[in-house]
MIKE-173534 format. One record per residue: residue in one letter; x, y, z of N, C-alpha, C, O, CB in turn. Coordinates in Angstrom, 3 decimals. Last residue first. Glycine has a CB too. Layout:
% residues N
SITE   residu        n_u        n_v        n_w       ca_u       ca_v       ca_w        c_u        c_v        c_w        o_u        o_v        o_w       cb_u       cb_v       cb_w
SITE        A          X          Y          Z          X          Y          Z          X          Y          Z          X          Y          Z          X          Y          Z
...
***
This chain:
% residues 176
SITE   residu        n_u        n_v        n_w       ca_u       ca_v       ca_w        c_u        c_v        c_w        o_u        o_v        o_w       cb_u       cb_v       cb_w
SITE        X     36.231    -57.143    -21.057     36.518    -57.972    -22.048     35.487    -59.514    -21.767     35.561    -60.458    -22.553     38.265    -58.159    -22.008
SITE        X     33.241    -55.123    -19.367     34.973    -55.451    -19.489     34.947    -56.194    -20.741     33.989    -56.093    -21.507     35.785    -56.500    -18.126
SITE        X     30.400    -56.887    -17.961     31.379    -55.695    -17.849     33.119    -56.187    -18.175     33.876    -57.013    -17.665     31.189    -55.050    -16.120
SITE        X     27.144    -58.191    -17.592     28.522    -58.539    -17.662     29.466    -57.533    -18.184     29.077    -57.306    -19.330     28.646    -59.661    -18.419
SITE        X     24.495    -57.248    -15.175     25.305    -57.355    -16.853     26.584    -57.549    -16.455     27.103    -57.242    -15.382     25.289    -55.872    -18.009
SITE        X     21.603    -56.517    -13.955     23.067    -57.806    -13.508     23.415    -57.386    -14.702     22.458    -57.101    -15.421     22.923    -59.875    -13.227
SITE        X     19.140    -55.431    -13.433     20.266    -54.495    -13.752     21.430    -55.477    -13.531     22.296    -55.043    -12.771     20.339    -53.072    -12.775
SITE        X     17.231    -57.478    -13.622     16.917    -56.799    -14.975     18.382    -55.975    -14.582     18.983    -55.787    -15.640     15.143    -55.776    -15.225
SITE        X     17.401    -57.561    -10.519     17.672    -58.857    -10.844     17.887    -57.887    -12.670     19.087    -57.656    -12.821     16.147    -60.366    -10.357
SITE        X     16.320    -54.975     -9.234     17.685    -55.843     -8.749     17.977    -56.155    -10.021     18.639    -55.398    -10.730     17.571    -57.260     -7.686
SITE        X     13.542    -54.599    -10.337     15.011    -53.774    -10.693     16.257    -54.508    -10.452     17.126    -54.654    -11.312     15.208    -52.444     -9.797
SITE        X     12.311    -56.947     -9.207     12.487    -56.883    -10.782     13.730    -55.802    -11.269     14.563    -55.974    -12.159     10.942    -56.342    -11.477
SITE        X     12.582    -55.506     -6.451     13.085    -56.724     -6.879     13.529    -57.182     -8.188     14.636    -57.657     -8.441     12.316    -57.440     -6.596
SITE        X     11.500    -53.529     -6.987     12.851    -52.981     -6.319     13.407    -54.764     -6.488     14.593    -55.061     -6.627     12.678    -52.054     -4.269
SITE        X      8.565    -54.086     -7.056      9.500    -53.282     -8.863     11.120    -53.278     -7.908     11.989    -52.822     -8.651      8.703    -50.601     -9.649
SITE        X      8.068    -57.863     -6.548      8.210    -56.166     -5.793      9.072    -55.439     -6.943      9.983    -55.954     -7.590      9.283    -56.071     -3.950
SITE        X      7.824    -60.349     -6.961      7.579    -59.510     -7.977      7.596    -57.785     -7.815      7.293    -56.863     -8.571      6.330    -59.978     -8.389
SITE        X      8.715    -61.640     -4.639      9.681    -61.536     -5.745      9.490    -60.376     -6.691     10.361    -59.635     -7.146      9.643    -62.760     -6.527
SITE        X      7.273    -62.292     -2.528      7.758    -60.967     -2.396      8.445    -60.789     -3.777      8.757    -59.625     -4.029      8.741    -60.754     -1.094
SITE        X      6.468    -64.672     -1.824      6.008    -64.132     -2.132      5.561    -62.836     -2.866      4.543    -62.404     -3.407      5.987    -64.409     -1.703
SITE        X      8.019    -64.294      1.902      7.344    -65.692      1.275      6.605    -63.935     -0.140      6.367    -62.777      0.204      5.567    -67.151      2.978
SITE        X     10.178    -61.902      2.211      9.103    -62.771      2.990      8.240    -63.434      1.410      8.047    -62.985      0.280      7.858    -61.526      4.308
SITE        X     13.599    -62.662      0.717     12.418    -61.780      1.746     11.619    -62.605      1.719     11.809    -63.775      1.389     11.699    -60.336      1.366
SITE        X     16.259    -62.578     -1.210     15.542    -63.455     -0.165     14.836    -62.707      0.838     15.442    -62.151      1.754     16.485    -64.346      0.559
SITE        X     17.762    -63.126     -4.498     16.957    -61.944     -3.172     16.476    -63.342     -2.266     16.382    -64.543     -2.520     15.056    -60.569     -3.896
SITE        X     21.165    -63.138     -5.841     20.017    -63.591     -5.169     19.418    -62.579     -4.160     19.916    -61.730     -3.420     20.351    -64.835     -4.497
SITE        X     22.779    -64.163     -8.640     22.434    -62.682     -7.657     20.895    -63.831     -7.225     20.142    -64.644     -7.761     22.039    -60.423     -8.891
SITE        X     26.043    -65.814     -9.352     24.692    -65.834     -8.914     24.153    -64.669     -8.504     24.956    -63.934     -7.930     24.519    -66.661     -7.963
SITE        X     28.139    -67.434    -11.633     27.497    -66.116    -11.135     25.559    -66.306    -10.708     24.518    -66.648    -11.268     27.798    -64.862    -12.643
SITE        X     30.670    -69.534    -12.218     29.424    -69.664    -12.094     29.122    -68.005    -11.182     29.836    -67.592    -10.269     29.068    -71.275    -11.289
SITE        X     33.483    -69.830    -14.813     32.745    -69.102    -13.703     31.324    -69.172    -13.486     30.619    -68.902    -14.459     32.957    -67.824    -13.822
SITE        X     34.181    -69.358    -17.432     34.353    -70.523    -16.446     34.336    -70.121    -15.084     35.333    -70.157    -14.364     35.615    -71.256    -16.651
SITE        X     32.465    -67.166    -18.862     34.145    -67.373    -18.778     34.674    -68.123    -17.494     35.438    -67.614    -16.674     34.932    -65.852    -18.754
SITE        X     29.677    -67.792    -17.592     30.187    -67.199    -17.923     32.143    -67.047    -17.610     32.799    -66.894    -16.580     29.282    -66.474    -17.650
SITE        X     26.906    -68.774    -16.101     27.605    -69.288    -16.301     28.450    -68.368    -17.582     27.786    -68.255    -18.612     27.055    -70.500    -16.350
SITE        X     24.603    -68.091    -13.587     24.747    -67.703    -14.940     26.414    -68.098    -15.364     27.200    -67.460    -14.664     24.335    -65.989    -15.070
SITE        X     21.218    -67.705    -11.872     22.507    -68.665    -12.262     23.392    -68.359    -13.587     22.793    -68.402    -14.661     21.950    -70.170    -12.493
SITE        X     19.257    -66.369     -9.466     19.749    -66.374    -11.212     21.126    -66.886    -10.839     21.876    -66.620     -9.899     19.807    -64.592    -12.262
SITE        X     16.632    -66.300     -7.444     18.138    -66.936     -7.435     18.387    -67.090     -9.205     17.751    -67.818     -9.967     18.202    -68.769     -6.431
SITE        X     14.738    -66.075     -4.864     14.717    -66.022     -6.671     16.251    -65.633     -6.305     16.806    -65.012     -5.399     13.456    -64.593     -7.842
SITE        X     13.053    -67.453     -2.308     14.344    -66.786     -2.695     14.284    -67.011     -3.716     13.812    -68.112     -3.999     15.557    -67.067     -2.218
SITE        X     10.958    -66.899      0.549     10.963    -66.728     -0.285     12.093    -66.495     -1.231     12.405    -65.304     -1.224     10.336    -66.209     -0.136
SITE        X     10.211    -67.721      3.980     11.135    -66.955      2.947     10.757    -67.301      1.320     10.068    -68.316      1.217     12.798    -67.435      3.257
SITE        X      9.853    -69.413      6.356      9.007    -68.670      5.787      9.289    -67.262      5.117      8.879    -66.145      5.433      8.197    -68.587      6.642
SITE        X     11.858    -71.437      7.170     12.403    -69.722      7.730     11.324    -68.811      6.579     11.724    -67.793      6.016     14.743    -69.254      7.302
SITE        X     10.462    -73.589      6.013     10.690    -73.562      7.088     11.354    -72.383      7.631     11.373    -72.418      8.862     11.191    -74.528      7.258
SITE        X      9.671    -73.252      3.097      8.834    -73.327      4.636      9.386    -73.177      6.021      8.780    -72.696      6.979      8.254    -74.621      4.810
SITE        X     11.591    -71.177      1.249     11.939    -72.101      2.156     11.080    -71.885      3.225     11.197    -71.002      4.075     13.291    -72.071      2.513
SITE        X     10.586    -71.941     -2.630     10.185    -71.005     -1.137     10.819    -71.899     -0.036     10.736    -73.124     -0.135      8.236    -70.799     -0.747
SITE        X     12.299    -70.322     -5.359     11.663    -71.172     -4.224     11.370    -70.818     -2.918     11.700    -69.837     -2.252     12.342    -72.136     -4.008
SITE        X     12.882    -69.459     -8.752     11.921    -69.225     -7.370     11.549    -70.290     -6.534     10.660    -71.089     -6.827     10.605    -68.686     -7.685
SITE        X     15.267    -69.124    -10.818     14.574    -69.828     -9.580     14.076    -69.401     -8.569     14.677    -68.996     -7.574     15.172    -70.509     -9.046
SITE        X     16.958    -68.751    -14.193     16.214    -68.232    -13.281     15.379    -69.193    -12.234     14.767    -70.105    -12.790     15.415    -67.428    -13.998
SITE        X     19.778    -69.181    -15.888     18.755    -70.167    -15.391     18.198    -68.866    -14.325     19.004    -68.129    -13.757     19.466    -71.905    -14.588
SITE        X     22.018    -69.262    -18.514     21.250    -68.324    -17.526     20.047    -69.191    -17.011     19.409    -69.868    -17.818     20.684    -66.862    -18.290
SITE        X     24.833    -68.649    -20.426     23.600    -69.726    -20.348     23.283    -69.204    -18.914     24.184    -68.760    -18.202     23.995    -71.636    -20.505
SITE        X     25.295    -66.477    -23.342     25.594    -66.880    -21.731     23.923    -67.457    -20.700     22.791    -67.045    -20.448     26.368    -65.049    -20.879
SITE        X     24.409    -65.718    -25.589     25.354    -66.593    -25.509     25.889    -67.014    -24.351     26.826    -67.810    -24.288     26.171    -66.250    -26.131
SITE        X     21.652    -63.933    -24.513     22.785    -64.304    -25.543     23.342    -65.424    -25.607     22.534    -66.347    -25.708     23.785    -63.617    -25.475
SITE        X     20.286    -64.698    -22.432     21.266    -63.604    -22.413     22.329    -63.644    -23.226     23.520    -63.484    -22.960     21.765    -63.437    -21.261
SITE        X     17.451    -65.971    -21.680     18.010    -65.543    -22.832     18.772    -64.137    -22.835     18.350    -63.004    -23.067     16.973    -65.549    -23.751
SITE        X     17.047    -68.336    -19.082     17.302    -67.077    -19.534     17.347    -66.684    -20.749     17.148    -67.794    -21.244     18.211    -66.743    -19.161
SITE        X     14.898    -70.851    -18.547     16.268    -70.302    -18.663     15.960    -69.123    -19.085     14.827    -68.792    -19.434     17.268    -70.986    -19.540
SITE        X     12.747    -70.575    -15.080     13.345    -70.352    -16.144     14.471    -70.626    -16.867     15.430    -70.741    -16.104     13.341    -69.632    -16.116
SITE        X     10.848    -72.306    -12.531     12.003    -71.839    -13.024     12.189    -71.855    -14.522     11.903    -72.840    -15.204     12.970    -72.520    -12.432
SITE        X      9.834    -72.037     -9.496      9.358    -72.019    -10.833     10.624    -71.612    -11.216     11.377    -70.855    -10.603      8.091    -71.136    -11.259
SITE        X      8.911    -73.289     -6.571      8.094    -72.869     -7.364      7.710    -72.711     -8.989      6.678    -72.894     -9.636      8.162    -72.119     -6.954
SITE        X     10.656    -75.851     -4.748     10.915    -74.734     -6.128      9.439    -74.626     -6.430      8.746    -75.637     -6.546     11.971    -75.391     -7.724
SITE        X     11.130    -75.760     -1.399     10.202    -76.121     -2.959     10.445    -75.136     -3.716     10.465    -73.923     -3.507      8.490    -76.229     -2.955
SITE        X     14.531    -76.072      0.729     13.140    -75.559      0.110     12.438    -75.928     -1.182     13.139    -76.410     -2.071     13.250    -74.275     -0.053
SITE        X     16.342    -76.854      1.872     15.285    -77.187      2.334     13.785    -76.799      1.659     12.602    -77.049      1.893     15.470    -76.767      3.492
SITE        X     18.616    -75.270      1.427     17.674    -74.392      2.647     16.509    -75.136      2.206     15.505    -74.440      2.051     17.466    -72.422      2.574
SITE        X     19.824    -77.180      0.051     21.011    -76.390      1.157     19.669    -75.752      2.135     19.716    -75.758      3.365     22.372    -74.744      0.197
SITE        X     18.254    -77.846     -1.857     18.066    -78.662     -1.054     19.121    -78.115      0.353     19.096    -78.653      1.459     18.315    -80.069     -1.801
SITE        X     18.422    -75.281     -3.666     17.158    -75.853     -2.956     17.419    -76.830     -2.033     16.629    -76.705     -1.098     16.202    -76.438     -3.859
SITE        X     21.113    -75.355     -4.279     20.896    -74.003     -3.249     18.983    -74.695     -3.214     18.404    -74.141     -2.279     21.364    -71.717     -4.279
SITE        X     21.648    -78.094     -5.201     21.778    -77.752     -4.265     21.356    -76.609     -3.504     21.209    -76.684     -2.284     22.551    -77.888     -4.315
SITE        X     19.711    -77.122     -7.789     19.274    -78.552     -7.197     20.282    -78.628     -5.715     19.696    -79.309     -4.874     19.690    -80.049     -8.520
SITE        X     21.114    -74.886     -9.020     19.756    -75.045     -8.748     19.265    -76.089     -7.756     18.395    -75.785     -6.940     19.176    -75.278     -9.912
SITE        X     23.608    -75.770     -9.479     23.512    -74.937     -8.869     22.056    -74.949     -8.079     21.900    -75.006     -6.859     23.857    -73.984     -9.656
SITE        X     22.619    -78.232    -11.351     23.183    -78.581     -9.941     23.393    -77.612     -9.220     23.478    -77.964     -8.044     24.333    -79.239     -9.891
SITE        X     21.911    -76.655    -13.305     21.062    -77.707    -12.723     21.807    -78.017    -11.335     21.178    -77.935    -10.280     20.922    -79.077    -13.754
SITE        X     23.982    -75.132    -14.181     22.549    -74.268    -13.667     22.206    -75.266    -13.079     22.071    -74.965    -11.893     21.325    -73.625    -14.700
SITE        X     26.402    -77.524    -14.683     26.033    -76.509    -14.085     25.007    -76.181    -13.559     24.753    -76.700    -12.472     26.183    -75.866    -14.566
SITE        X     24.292    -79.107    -17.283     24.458    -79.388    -15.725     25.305    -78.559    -14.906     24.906    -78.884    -13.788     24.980    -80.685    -15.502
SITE        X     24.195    -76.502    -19.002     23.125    -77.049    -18.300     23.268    -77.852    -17.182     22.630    -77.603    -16.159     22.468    -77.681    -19.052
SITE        X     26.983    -76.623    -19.364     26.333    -75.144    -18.950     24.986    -75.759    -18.243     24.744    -75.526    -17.059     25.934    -73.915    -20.491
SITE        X     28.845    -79.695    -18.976     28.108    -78.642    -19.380     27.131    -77.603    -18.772     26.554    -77.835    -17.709     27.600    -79.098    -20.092
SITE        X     31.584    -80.204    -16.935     30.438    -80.342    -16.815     29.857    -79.374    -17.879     30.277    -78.219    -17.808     30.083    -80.193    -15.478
SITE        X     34.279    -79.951    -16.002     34.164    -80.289    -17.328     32.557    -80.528    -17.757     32.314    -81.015    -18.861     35.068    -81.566    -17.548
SITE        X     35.515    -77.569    -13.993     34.879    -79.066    -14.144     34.488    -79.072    -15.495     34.400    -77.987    -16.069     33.550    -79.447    -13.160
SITE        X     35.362    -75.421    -11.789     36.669    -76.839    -11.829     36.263    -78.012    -12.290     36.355    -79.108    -11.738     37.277    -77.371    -10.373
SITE        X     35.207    -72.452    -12.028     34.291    -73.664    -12.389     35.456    -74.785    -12.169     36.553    -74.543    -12.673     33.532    -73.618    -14.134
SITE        X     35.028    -69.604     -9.166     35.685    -70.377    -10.571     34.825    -71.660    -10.312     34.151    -72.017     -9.346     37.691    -70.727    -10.631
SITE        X     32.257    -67.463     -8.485     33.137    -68.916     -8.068     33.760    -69.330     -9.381     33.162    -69.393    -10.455     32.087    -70.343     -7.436
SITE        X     30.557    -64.940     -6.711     31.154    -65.485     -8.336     31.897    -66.516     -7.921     32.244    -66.418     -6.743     32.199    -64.390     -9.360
SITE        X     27.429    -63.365     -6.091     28.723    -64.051     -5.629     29.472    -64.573     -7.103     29.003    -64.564     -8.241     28.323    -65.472     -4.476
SITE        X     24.900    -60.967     -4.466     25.683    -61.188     -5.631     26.932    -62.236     -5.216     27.461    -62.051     -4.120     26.218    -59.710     -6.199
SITE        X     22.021    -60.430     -2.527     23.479    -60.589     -2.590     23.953    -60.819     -4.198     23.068    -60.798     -5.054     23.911    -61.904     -1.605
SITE        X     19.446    -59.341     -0.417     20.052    -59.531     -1.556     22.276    -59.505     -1.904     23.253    -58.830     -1.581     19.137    -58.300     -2.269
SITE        X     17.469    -59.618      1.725     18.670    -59.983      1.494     18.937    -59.762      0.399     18.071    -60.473     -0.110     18.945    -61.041      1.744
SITE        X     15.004    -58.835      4.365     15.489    -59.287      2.971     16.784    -59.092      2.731     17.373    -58.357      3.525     14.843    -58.664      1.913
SITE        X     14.445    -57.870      7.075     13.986    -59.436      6.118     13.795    -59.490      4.914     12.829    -59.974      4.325     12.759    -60.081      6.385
SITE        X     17.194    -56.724      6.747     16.781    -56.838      7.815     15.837    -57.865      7.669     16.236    -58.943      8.110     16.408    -55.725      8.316
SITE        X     18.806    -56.268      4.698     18.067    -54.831      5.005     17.037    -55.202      6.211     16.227    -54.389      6.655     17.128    -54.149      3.505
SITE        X     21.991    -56.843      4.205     21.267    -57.577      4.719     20.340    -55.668      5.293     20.746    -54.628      5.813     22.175    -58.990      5.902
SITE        X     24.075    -57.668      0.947     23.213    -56.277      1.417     22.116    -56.861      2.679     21.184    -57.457      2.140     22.135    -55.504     -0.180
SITE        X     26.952    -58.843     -0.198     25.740    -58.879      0.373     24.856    -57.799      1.176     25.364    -57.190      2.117     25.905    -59.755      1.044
SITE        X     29.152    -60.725     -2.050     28.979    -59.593     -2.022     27.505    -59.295     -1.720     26.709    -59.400     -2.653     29.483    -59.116     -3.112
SITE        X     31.491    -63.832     -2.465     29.717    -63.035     -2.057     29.787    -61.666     -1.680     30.651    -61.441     -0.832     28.822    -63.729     -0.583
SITE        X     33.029    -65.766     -3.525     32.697    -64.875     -3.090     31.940    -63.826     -3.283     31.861    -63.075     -4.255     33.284    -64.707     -2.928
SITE        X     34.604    -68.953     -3.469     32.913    -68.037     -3.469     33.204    -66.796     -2.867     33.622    -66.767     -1.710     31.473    -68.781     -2.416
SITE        X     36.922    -71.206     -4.322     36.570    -70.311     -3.813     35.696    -69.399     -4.349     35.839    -68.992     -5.502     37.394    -69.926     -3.502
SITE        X     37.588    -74.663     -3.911     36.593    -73.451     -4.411     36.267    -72.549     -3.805     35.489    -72.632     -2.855     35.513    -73.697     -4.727
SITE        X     38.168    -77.084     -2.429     39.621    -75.799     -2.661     38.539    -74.716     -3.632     39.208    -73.775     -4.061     41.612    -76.623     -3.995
SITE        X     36.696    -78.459     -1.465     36.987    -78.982     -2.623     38.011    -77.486     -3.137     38.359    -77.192     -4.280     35.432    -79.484     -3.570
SITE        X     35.683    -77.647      0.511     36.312    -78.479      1.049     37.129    -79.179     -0.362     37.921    -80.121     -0.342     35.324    -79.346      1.978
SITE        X     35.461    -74.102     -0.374     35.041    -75.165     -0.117     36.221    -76.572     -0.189     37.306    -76.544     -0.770     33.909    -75.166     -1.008
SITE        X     35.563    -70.975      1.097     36.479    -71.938      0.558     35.717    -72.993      0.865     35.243    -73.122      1.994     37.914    -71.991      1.075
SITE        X     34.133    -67.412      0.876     34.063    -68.854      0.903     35.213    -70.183      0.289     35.572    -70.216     -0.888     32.865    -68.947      0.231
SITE        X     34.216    -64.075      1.848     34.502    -65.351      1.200     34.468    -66.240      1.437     34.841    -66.359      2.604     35.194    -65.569      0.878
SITE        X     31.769    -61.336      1.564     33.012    -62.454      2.265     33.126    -63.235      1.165     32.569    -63.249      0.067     32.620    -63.512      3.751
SITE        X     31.836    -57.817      1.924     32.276    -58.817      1.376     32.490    -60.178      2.272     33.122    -60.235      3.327     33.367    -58.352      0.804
SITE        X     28.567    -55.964      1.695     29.516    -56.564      2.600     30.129    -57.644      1.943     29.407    -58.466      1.379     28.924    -57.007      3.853
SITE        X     27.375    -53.259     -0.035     27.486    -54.476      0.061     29.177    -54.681      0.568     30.258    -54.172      0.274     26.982    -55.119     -1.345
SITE        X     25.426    -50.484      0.351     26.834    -50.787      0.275     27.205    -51.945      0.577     27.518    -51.946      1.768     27.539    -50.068      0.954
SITE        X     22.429    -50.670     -1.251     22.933    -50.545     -0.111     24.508    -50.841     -0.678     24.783    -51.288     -1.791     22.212    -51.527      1.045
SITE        X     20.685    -52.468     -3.003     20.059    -51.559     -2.396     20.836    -51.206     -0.962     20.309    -51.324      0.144     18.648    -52.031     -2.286
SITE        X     22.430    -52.398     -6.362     22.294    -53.022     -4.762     21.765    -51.692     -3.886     22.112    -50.512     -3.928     24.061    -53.671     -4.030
SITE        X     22.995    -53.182     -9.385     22.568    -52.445     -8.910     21.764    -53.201     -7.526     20.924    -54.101     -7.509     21.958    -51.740     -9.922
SITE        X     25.887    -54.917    -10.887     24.489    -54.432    -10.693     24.220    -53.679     -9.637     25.150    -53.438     -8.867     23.626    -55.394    -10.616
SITE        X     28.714    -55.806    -13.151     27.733    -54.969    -12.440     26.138    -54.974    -12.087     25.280    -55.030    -12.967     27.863    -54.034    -13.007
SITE        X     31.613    -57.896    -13.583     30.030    -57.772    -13.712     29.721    -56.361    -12.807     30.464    -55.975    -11.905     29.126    -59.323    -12.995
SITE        X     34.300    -58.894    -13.098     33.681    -58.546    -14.722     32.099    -58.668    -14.463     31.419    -59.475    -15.097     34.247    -59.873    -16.150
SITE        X     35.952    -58.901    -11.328     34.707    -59.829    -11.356     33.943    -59.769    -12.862     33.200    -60.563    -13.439     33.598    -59.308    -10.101
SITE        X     37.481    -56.800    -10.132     38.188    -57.863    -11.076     37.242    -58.785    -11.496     37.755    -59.677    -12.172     39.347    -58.663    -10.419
SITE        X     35.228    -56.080     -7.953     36.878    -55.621     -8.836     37.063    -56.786     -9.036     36.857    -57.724     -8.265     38.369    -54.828     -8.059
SITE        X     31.908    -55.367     -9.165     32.820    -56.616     -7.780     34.410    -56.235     -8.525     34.477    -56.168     -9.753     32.243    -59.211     -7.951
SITE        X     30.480    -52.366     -8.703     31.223    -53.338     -9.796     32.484    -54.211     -8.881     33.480    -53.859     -8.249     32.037    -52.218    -11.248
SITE        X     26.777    -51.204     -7.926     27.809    -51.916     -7.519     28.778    -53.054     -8.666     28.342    -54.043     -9.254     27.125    -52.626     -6.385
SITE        X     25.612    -48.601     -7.973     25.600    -49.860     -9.086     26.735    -49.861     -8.263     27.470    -48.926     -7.946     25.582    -49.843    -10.996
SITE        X     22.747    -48.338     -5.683     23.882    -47.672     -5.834     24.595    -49.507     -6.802     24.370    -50.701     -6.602     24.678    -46.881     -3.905
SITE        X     20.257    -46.798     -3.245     20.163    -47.626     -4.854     22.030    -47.027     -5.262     22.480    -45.884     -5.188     18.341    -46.648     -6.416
SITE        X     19.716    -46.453     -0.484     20.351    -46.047     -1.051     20.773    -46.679     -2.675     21.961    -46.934     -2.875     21.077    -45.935     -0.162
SITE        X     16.415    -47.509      0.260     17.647    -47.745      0.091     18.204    -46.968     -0.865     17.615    -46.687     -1.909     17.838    -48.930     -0.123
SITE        X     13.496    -47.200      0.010     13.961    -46.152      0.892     15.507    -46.397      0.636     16.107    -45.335      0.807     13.420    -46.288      2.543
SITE        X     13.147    -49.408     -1.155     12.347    -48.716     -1.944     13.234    -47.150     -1.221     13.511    -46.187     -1.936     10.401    -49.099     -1.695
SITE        X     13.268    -51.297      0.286     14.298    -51.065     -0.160     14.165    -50.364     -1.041     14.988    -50.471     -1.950     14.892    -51.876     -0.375
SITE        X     10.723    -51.737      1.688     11.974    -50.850      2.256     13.261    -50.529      1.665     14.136    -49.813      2.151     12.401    -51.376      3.328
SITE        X      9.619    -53.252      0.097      9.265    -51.953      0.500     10.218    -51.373      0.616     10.656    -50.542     -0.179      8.596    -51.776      1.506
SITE        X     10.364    -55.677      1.361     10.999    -55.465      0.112     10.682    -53.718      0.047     11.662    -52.981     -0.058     10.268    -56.544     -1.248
SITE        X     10.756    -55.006      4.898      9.967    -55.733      4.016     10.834    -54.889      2.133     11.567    -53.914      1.964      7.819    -55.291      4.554
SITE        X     13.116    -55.524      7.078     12.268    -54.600      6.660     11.830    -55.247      5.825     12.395    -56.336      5.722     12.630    -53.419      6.319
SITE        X     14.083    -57.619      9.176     13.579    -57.212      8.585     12.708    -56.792      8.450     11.644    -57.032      9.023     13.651    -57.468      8.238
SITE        X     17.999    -62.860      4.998     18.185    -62.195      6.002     17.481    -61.806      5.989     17.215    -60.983      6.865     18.904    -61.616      6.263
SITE        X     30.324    -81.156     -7.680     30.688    -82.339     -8.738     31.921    -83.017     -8.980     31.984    -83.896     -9.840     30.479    -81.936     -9.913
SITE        X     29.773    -77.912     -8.430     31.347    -78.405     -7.876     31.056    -79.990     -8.275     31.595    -80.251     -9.350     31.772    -78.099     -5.808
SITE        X     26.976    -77.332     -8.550     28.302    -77.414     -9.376     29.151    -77.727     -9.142     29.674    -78.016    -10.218     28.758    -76.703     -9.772
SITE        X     25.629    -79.615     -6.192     25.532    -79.060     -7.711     26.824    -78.784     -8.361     27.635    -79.651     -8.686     24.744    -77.714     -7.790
SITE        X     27.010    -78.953     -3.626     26.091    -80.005     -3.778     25.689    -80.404     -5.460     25.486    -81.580     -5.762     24.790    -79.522     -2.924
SITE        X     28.657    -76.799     -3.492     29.466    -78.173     -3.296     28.238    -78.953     -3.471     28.631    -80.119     -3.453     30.360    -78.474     -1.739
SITE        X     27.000    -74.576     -4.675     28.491    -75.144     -5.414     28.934    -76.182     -4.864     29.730    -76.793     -5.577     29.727    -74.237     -5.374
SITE        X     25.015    -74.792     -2.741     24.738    -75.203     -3.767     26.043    -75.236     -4.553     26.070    -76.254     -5.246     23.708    -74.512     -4.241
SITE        X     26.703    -74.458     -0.412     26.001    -75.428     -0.494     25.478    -75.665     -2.290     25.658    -76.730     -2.881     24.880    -75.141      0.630
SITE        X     27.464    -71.217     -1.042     28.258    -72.433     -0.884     27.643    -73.671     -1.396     27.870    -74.049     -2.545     28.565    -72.635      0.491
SITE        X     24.700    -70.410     -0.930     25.663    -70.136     -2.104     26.659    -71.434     -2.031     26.629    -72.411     -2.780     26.548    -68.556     -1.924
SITE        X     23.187    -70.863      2.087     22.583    -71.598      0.324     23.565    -71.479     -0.792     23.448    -72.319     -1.684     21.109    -70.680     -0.452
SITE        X     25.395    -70.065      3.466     25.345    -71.364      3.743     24.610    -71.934      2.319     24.988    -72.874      1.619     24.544    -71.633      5.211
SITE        X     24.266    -67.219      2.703     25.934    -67.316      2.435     25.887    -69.148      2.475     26.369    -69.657      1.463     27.195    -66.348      4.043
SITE        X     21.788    -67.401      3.023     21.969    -67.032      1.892     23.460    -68.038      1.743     23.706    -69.044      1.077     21.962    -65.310      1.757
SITE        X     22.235    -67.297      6.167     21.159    -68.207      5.413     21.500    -68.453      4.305     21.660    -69.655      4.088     19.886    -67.746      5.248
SITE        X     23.570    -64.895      6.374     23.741    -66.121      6.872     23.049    -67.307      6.003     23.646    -68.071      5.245     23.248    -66.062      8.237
SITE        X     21.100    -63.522      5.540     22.764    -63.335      5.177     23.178    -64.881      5.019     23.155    -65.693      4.094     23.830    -62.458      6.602
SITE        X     19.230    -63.779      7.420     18.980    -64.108      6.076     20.327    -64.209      5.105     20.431    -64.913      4.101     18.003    -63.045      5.565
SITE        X     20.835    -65.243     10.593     20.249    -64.138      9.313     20.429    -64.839      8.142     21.127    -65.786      7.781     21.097    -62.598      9.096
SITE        X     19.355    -67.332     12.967     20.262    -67.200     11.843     19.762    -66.067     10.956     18.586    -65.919     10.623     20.373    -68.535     11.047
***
């Protein structure tokens, strides 16, 4: 299975387990075409080490995900956005985002943050999945009834790479 793959099954999974209610080494993306990517109609931008592949997701609960993904071979980075269909607060949101995309790939959380992005509630997560000996930091961010995620996924460890800290520091919200 690719890290893609992998990723695309952790995005879903964590909206139907939580919110609802893929190599080159990080290095290598050091050699990537660095290019700000704006999802149309998504009201966000960041910066992707590559021309990101679209799909989409429908969950069994009529939610639709869609992911925007860069696979550099053993690492991954992606971006996705999903309407919210729920009356749940910002914190249980992040929490159930969080508490399915760990248990979707099986993996220990290492460590997690909230954010401070103003007025838009933000959760940061590092976990590791033992078992496809990976590593994935995963931001959660809840905004105009919409859950937003950017996620990396490379080898166990890898988070603090400057092409990683760049990823994740260039996400902003765009438009009205």
């Amino acid at each position: 299975m690719t890290l893609g793959r992998i990723w695309a099954a952790t995005a879903v999974a964590a909206f139907l387990l939580g919110a609802a209610f893929g190599l080159t080494s990080a290095a290598s993306a050091t050699e990537a075409q660095w290019q700000d990517f704006r999802a149309p109609d998504a009201g966000f931008a960041i910066l992707m080490p590559g021309k990101p592949e679209l799909s989409t997701e429908k969950t069994a609960k009529g939610i639709v995900s869609i992911l925007q993904g860069v696979d550099l071979g053993d690492t991954y980075w992606a971006v996705s956005h999903s309407d919210l269909q729920n009356n749940l607060s910002p914190d249980e949101l992040l929490n159930g985002a969080r508490d399915g995309a760990i248990a979707a790939s099986k993996g220990v959380m290492r460590s997690q943050r909230k954010l401070d992005e103003g007025n838009i509630p933000a959760l940061d997560v590092i976990y590791d999945s033992p078992t496809e000996k990976l590593t994935v930091e995963q931001r959660f961010y809840i905004n105009r009834k919409q859950l937003y995620q950017a996620v990396y996924v490379g080898p166990v460890n890898s988070e603090t790479a400057p092409e990683v800290v760049r990823f994740f520091d260039s996400f902003r919200f765009i438009g009205d």
